[in-house]
VOKOL-985689 format. One record per residue: residue in one letter; x negated, y negated, z negated of N, C-alpha, C in turn. Coordinates in steps of 0.001 Angstrom, whole numbers, plus 500000, padded with zeros to 6 digits. Layout:
<vexkes>
('A', (X, Y, Z), (X, Y, Z), (X, Y, Z))
...
</vexkes>
This chain:
<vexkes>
('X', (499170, 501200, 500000), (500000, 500000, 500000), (499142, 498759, 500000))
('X', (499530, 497629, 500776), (499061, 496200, 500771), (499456, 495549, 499574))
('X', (498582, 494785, 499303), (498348, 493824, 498264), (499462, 492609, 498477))
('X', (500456, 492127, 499838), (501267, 491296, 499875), (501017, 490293, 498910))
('X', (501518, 490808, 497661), (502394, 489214, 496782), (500787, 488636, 496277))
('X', (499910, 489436, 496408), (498568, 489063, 495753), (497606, 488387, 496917))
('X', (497831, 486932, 496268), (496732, 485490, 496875), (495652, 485905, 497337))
('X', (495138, 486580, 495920), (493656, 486524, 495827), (493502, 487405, 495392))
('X', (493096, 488773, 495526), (492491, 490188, 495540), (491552, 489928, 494958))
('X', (491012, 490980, 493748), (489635, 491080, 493143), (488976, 492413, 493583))
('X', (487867, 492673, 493508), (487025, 493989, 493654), (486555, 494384, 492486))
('X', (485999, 495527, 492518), (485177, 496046, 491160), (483878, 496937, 492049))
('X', (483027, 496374, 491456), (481550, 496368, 492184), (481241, 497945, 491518))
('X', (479672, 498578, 491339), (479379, 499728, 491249), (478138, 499788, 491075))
('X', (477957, 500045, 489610), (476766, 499627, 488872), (476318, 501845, 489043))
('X', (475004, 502295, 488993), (474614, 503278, 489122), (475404, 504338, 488311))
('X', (475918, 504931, 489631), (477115, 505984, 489004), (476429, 506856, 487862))
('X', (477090, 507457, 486807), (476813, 508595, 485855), (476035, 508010, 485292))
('X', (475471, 506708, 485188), (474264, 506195, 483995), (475054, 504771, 483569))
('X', (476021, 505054, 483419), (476826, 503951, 483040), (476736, 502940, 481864))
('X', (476522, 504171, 480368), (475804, 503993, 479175), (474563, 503624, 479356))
('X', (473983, 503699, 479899), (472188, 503105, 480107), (472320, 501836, 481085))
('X', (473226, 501438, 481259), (473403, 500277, 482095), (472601, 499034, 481604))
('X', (473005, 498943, 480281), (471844, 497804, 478807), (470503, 497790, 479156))
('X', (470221, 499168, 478824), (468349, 499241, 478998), (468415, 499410, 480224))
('X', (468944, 499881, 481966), (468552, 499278, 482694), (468409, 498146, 483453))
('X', (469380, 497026, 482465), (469245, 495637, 482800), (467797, 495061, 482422))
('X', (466823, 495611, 482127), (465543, 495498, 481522), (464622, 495635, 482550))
('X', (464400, 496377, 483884), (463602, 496572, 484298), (464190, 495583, 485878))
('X', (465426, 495608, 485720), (466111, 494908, 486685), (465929, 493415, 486489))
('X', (466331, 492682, 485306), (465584, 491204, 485093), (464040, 491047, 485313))
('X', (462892, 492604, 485062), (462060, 492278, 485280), (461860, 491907, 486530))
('X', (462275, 492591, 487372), (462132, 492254, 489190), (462473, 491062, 489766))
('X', (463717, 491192, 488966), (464377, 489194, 489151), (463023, 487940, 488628))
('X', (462494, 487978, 487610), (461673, 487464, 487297), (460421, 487694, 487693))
('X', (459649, 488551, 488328), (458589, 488669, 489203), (458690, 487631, 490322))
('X', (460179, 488625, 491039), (460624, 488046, 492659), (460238, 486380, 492462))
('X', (460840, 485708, 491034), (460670, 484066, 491033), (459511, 483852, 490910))
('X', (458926, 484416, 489892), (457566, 484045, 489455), (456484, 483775, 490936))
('X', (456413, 485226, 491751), (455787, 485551, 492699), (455997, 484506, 493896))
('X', (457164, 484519, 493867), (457261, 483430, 495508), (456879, 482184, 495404))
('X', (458102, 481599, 493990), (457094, 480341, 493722), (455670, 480114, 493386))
('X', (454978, 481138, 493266), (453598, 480562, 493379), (452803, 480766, 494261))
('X', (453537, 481460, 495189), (452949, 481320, 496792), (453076, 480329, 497170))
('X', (454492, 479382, 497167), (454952, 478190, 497299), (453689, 477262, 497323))
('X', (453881, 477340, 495247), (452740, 475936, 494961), (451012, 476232, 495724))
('X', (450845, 477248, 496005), (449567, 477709, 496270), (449470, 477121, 497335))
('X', (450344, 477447, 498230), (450449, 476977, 499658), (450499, 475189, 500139))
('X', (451292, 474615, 499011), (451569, 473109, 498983), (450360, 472455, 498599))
('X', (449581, 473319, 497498), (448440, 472562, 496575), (447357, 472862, 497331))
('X', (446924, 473492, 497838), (445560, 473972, 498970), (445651, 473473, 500292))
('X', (445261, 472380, 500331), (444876, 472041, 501555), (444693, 472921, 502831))
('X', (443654, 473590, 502749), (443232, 474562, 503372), (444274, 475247, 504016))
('X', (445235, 475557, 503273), (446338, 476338, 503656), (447251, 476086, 504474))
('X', (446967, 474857, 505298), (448352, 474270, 505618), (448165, 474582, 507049))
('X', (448305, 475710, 507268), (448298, 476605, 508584), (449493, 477482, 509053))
('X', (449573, 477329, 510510), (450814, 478154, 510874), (451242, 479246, 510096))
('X', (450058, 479984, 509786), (450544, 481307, 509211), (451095, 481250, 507880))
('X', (450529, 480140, 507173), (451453, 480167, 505468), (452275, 479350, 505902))
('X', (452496, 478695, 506760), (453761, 477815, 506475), (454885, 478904, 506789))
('X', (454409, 480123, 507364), (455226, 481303, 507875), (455930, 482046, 506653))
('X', (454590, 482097, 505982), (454791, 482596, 504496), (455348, 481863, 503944))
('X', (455654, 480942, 503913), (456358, 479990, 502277), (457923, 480107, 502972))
('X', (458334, 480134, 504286), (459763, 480282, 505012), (460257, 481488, 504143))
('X', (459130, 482757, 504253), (459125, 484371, 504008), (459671, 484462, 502217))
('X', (458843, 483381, 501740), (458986, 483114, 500200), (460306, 482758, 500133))
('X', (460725, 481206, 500357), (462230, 480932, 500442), (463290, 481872, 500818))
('X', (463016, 482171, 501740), (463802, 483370, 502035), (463923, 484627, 500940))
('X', (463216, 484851, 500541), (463265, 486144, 499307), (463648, 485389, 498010))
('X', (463531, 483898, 497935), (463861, 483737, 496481), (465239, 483354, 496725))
('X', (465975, 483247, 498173), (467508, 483040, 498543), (468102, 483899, 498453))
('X', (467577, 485449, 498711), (468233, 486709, 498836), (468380, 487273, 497315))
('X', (466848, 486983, 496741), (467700, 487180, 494763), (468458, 486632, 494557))
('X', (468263, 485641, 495004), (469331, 484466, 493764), (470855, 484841, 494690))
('X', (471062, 485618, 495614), (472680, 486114, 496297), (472424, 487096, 495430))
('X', (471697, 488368, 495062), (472141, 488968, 494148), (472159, 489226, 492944))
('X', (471808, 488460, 492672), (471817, 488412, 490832), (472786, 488374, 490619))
('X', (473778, 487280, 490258), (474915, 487373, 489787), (475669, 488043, 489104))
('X', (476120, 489108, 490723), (476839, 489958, 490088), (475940, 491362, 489553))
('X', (474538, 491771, 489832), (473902, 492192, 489200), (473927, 491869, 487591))
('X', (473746, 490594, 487217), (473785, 490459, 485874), (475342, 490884, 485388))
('X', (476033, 490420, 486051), (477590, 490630, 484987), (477435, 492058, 484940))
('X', (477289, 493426, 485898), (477052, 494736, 485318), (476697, 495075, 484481))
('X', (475351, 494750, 484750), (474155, 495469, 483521), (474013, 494932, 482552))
('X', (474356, 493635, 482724), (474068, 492979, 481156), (475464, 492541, 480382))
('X', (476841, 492506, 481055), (477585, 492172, 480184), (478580, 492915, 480489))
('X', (478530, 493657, 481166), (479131, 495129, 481486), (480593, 494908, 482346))
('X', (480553, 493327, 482952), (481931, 493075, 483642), (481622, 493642, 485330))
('X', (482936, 494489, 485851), (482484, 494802, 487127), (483594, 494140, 488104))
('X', (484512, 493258, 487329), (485507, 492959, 488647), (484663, 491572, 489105))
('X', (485410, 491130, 490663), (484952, 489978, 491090), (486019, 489706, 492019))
('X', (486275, 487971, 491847), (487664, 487561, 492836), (486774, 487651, 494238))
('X', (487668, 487588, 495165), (487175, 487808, 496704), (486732, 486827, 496955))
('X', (487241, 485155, 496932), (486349, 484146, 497432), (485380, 484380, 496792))
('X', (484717, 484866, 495766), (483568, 484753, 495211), (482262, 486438, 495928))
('X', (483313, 487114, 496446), (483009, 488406, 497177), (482368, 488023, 498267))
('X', (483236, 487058, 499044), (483317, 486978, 499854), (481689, 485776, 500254))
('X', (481773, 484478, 499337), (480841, 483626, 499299), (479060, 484559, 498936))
('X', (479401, 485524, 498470), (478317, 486290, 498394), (477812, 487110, 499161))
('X', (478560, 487598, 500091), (478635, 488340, 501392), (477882, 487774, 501899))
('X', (478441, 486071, 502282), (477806, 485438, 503189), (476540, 485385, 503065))
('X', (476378, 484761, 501637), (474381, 484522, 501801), (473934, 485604, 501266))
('X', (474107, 486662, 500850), (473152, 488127, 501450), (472964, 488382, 503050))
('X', (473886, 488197, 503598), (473828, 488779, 504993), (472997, 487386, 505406))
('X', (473324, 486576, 504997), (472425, 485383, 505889), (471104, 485420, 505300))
('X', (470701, 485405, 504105), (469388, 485043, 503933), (468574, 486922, 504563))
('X', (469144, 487794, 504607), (468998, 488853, 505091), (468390, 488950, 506794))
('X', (469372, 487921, 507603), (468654, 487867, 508866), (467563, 486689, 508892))
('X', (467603, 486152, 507760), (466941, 484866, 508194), (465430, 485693, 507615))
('X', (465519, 486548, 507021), (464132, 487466, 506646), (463599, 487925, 507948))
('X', (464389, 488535, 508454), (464225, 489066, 509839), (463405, 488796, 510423))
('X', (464371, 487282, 510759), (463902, 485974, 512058), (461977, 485662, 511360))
('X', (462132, 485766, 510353), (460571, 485054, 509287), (459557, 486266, 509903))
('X', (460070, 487704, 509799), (459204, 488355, 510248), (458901, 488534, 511589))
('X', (459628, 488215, 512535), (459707, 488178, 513881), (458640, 486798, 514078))
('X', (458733, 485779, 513644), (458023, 484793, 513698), (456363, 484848, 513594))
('X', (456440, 485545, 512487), (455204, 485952, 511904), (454399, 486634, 512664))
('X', (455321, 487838, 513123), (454618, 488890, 514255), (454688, 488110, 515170))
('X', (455215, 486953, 516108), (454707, 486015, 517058), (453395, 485740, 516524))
('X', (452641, 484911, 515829), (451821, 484329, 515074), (451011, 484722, 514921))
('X', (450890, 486103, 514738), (449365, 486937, 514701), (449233, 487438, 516272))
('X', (450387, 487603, 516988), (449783, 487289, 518053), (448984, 486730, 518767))
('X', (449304, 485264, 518837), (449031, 484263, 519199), (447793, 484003, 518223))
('X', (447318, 484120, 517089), (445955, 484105, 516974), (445208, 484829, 517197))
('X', (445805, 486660, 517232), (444481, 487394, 518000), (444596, 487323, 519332))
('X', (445374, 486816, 520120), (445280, 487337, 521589), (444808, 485896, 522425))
('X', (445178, 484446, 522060), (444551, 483349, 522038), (444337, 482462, 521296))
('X', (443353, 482965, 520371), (442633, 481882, 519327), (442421, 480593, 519174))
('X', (441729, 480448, 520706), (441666, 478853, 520926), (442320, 478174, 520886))
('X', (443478, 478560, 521363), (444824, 477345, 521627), (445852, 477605, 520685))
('X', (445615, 478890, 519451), (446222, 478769, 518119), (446767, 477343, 517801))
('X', (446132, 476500, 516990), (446627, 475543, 516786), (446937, 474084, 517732))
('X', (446779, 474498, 518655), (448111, 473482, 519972), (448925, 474397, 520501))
('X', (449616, 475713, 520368), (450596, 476392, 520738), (451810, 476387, 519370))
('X', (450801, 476343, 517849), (451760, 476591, 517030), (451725, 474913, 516144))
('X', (452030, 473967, 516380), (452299, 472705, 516287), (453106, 472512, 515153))
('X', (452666, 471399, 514116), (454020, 471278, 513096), (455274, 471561, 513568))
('X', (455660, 470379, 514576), (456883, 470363, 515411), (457260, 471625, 515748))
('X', (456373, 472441, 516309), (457270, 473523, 516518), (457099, 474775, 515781))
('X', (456623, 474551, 515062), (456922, 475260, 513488), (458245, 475094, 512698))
('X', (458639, 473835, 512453), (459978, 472830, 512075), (460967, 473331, 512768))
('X', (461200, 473453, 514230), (461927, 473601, 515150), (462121, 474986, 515131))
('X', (461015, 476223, 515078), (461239, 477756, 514639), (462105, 477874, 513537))
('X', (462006, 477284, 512475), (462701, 476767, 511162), (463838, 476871, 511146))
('X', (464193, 475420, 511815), (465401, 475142, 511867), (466371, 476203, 512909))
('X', (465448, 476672, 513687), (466470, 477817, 514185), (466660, 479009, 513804))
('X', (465809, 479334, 513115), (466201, 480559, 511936), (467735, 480258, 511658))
('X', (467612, 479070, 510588), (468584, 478686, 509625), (469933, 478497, 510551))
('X', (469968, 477551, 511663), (471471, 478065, 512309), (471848, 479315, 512942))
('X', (470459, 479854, 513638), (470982, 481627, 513856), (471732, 482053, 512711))
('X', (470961, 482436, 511296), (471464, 483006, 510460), (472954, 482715, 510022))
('X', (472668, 481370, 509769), (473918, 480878, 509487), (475228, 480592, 510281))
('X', (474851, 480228, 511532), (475929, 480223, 512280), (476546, 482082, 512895))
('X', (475750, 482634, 512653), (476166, 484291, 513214), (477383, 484574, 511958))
('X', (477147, 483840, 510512), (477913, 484671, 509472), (479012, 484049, 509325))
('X', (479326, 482649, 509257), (479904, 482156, 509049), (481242, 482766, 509285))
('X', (482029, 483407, 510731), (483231, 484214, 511158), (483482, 484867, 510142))
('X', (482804, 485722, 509385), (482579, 487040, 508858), (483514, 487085, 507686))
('X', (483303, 485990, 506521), (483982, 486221, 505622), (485529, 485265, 505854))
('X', (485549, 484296, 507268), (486668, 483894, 507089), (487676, 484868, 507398))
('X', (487133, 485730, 508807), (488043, 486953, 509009), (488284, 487902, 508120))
('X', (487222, 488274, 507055), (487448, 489239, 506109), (488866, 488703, 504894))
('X', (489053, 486969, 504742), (489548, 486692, 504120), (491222, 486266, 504662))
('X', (491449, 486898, 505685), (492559, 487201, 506487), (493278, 488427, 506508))
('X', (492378, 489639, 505953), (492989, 490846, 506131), (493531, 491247, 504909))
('X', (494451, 491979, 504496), (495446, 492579, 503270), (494541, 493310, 502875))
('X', (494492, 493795, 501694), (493731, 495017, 500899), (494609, 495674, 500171))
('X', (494036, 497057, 500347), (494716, 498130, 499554), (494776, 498319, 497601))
('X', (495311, 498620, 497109), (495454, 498957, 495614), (494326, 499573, 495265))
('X', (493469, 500209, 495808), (491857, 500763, 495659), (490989, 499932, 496209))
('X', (490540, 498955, 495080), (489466, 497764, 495710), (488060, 498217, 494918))
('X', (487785, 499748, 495247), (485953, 499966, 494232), (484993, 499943, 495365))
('X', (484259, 498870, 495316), (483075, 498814, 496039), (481972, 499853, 495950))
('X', (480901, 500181, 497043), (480522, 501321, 496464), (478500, 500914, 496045))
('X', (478981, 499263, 496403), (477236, 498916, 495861), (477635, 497660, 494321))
('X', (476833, 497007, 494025), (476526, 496555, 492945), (476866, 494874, 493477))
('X', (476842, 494692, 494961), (477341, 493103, 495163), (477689, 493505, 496289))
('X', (478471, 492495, 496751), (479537, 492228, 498041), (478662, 492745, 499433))
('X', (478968, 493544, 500241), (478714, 493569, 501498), (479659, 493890, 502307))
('X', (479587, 492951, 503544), (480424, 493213, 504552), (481160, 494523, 505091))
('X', (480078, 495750, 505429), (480889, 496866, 505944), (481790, 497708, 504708))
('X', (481531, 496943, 503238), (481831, 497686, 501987), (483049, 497401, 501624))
('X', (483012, 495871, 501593), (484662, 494993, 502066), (485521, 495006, 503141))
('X', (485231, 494963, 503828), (485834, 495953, 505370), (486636, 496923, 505177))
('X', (485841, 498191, 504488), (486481, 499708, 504537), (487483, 499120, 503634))
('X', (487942, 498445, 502793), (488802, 498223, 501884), (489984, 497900, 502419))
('X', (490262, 497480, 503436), (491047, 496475, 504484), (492361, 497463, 504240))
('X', (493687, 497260, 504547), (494891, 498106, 504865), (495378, 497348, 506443))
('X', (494335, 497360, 507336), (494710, 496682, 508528), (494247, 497057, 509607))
('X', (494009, 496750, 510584), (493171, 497179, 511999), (491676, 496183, 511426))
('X', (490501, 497100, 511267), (489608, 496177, 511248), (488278, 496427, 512199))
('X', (488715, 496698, 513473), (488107, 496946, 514876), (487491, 495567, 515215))
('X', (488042, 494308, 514719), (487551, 493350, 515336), (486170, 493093, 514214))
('X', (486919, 493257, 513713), (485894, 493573, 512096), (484318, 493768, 512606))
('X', (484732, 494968, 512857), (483798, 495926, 512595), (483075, 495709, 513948))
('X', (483174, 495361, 514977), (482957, 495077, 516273), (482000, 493820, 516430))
('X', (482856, 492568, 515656), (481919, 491379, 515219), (480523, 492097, 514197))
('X', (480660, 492847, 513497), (479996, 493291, 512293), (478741, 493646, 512975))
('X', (478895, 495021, 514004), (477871, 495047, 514981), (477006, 494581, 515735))
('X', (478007, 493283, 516470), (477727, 492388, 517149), (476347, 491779, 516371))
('X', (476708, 491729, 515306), (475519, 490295, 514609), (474438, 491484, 514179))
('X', (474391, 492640, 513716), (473809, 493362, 513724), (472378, 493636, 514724))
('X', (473211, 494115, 515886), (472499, 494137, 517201), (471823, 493020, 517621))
('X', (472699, 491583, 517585), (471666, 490439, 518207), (470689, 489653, 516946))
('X', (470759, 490462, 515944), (469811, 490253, 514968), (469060, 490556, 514662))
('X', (469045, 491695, 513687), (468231, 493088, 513257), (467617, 493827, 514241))
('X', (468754, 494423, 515342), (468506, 495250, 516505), (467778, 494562, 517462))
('X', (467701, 493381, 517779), (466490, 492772, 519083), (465416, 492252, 518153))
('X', (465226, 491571, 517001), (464014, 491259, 516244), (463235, 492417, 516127))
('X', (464169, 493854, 515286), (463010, 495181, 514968), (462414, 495569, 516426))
('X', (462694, 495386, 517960), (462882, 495591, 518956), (461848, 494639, 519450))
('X', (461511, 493711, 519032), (460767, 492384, 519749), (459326, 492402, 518873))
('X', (459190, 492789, 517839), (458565, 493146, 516737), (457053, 494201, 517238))
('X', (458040, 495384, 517400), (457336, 496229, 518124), (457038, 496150, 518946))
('X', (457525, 495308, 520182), (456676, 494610, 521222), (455543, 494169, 521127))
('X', (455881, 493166, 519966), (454446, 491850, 519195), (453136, 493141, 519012))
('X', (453696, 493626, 518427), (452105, 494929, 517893), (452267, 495715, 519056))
('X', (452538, 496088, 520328), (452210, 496854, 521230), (450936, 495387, 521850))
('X', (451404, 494930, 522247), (450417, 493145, 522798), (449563, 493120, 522223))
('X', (449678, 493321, 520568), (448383, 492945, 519581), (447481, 494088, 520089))
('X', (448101, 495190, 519382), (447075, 496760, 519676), (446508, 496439, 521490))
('X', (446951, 496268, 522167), (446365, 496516, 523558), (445087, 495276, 524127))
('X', (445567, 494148, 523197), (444430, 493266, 523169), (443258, 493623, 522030))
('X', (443654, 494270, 520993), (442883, 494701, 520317), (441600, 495785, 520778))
('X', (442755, 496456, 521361), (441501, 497443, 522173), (440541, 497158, 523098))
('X', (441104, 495829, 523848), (439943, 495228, 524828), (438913, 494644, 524355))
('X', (438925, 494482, 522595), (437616, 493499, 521987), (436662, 494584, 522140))
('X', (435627, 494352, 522627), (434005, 495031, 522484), (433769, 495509, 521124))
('X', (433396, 494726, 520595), (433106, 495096, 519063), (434132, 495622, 517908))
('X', (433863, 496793, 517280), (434669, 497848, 516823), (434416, 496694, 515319))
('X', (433645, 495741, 514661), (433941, 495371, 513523), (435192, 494123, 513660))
('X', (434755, 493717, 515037), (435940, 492703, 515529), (437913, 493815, 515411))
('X', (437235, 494184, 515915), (438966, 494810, 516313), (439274, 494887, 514727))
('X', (438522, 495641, 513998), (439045, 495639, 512706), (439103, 494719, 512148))
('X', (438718, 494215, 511751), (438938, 492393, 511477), (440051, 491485, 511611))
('X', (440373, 492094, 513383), (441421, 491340, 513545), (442890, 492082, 513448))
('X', (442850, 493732, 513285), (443885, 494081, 512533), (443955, 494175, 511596))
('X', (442787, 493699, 510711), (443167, 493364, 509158), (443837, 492872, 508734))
('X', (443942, 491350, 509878), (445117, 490362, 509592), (446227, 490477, 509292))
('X', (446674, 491614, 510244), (448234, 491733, 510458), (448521, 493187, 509124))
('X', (447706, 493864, 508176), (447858, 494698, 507436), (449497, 494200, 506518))
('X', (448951, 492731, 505929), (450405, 492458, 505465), (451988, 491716, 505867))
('X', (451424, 491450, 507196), (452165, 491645, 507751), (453616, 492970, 508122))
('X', (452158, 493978, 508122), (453050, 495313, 508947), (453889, 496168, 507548))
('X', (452726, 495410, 506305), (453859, 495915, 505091), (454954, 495379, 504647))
('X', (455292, 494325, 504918), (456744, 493224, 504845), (457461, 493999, 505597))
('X', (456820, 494261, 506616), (457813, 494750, 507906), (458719, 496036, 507412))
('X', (457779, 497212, 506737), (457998, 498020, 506463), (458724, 498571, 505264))
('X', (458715, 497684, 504485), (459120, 496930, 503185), (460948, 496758, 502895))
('X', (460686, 495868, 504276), (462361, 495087, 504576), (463120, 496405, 505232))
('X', (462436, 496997, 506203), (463321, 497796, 507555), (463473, 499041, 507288))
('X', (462392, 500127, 506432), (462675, 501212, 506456), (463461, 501664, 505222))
('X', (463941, 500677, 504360), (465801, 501162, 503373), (466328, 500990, 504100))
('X', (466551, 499683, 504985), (467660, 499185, 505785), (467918, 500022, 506769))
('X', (467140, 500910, 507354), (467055, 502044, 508027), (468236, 503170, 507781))
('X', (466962, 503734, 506429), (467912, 504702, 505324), (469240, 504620, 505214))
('X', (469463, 503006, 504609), (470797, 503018, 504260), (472294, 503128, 505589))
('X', (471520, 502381, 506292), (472609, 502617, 507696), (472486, 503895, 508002))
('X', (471852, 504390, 508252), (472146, 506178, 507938), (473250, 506784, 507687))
('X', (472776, 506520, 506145), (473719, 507470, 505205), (475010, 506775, 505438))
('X', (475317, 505220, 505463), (476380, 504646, 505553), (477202, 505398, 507004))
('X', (476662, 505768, 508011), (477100, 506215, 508923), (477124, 507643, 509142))
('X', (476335, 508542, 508666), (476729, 510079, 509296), (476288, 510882, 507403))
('X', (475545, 510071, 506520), (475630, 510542, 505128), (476888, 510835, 504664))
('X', (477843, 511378, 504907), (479084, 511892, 504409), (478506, 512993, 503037))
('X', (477457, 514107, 503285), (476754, 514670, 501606), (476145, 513635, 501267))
('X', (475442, 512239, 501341), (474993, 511920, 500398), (475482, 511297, 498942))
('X', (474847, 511212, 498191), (475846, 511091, 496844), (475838, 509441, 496926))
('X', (476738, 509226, 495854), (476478, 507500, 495565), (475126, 506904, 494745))
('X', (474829, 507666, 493900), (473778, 507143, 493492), (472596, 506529, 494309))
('X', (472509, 507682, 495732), (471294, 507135, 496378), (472502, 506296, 496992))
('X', (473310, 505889, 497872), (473596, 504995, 498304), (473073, 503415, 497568))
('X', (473118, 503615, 496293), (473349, 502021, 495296), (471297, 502122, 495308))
('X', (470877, 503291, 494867), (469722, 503012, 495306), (468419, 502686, 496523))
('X', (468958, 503278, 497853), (468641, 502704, 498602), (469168, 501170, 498768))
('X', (470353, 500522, 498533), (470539, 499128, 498195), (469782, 498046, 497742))
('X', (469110, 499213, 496431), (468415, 497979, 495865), (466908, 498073, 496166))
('X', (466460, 499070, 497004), (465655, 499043, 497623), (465281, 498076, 498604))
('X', (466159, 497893, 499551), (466249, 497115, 500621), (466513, 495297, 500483))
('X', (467338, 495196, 499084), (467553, 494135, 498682), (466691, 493638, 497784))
('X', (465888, 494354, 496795), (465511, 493737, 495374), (463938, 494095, 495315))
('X', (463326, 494912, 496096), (462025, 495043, 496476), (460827, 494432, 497417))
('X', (461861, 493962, 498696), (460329, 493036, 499448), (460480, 491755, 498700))
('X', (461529, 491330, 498179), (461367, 489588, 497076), (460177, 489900, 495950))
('X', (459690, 490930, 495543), (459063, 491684, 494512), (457698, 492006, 494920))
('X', (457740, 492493, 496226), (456345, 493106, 496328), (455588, 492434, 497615))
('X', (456413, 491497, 498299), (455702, 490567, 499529), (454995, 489775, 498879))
('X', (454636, 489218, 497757), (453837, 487753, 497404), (453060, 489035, 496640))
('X', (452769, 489996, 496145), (451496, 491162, 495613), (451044, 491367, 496948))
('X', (452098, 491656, 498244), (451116, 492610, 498935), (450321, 491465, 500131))
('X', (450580, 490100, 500077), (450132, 489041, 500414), (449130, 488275, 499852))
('X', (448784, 488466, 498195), (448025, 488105, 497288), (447075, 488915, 497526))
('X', (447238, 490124, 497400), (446403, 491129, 497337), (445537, 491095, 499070))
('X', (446372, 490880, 499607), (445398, 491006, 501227), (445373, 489984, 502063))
('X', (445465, 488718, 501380), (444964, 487203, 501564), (443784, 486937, 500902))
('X', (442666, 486664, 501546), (441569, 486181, 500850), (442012, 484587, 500096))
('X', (442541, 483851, 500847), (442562, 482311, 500613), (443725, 481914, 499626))
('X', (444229, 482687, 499366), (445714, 483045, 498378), (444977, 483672, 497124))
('X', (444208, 484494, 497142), (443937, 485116, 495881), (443123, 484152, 495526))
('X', (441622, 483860, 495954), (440839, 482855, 495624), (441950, 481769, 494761))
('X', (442430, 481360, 495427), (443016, 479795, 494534), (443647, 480663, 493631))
('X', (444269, 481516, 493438), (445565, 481799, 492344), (444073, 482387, 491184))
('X', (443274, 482517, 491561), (442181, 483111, 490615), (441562, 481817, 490333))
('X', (441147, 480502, 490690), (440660, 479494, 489999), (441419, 478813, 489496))
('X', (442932, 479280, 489748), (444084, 478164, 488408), (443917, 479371, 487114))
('X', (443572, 480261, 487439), (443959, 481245, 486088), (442805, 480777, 485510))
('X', (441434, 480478, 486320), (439921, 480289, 485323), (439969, 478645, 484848))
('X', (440547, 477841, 485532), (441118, 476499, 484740), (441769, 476496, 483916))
('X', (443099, 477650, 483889), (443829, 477715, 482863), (443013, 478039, 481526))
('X', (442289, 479182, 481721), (441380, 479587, 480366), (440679, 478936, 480242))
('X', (439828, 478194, 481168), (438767, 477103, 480573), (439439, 475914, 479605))
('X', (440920, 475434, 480229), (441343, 474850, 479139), (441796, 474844, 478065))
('X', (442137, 476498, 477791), (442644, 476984, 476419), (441265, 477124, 475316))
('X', (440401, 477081, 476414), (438900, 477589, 475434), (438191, 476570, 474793))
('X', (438583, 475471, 475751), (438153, 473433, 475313), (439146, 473419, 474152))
('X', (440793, 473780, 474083), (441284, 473171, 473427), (440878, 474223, 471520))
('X', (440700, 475244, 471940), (440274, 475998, 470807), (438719, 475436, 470375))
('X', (437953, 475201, 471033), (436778, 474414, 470650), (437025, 473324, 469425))
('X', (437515, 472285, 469943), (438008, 471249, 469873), (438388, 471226, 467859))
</vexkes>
């Protein structure tokens, strides 16, 4: 039966099935990630703003990559926190629905950051010289800004149509925050157009970036192989090492999970909610480590604010 006389439909989200009671202590390791994800990006941020040095196509690539991951926590926290920490699981639909949106958007706009990126190491291993007059503030700004209306203008349809269709008396979501194909199945309506648009943004998103991507590193590898010198080639796929782990980071849950969402009929729910938070709550977490860690010019500085920091705790204990 349709919801008719009911305005405004609520959902009830889906905190890790059968560990329901441990929901408390696993709000513990889950704030920790939330608080890394901030800690970590913003100080790629300031690293990037405060170092001169840095103010190169490729981090300005990175600090987009940063924003972007500290946009995609902050869509899921929320209702992450009301689970685990205060144990509420319903949520009204405009608020379902407003959350939909910027997961799925800051989601492609990750995409678009990595697609960019893999342009970028292109374009410095394959023509070096003209690196910096091909990749121009201006059109750095202008890559930017078209992220942000791709993303945003692709989603926008999404939740107004979702907020058109009737819902059934069974509104249990089967992840922990709002997603589109999750709100969808809920529908008591024809949701072909739905689901059709749903694809649509899918395919001219996800599906031609992961697609254009692998292009970028077929170009890289084949120019790579033409360098003479075997310490060169390595060198210059060193570059792209963290690169290819973002990549791998973001795409292969998102992989997983469309999977199971599509022909996983045995898989259980648990891995469903956990591949979720795989895909959602892990590259915000581990892109500014696996960027720290395999950035020379990133670690250096984040290692002489830590030896300023102690030099000044050691003056003021002197003292």
């Amino acid at each position: 039966m349709s919801d008719s006389n009911h305005t405004s439909p609520s959902f009830f989200l889906t905190g890790l099935p059968g560990l329901e009671a441990a929901h408390i202590w696993l709000s513990i390791p889950l704030c920790a990630m939330y608080i890394a994800s901030l800690a970590g990006n913003s100080l790629i941020l300031w690293v990037v703003k405060s170092e001169p040095s840095l103010h190169q196509p490729m981090y300005y690539f990175l600090s987009m990559l940063a924003v972007t991951d500290l946009g995609l926590s902050a869509s899921t926290l929320p209702t992450m926190f009301t689970i685990y920490m205060l144990g509420l699981r319903e949520v009204a639909l405009d608020m379902c629905l407003l959350q939909l949106f910027f997961i799925h958007t800051f989601s492609i706009m990750e995409s678009s950051v990595l697609l960019t990126m893999a342009f970028d190491r292109f374009v410095a291993i394959s023509n070096p010289l003209r690196y910096s007059t091909i990749l121009t503030n201006p059109r750095i700004a202008s890559l930017g800004l078209a992220i942000i209306v791709r993303s945003v203008g692709l989603h926008i349809p999404a939740p107004i149509m979702l907020k058109k269709l009737p819902y059934c008396q069974k509104r249990l979501l089967s992840h922990s925050y709002c997603l589109h194909p999750d709100v969808m199945k809920l529908a008591c309506a024809d949701t072909r157009i739905n689901s059709a648009y749903g694809l649509f943004v899918v395919l001219s998103t996800l599906g031609i970036d992961s697609v254009l991507i692998v292009f970028s590193y077929g170009l890289i590898l084949h120019t790579v192989l033409s360098i003479a010198s075997k310490a060169e080639r390595l060198k210059a796929l060193n570059t792209c090492v963290s690169h290819i782990c973002s990549v791998l980071l973001f795409y292969t849950p998102m992989i997983g999970l469309s999977m199971i969402h599509r022909f996983g009929k045995w898989a259980s729910p648990c891995s469903r909610v956990l591949l979720s938070y795989l895909h959602f709550l892990t590259p915000p977490v581990l892109n500014p480590v696996v960027y720290t860690i395999k950035t020379k010019q990133i670690r250096l500085r984040i290692l002489r604010i830590f030896r300023s920091g102690r030099g000044g705790i050691e003056d003021t204990h002197g003292h």
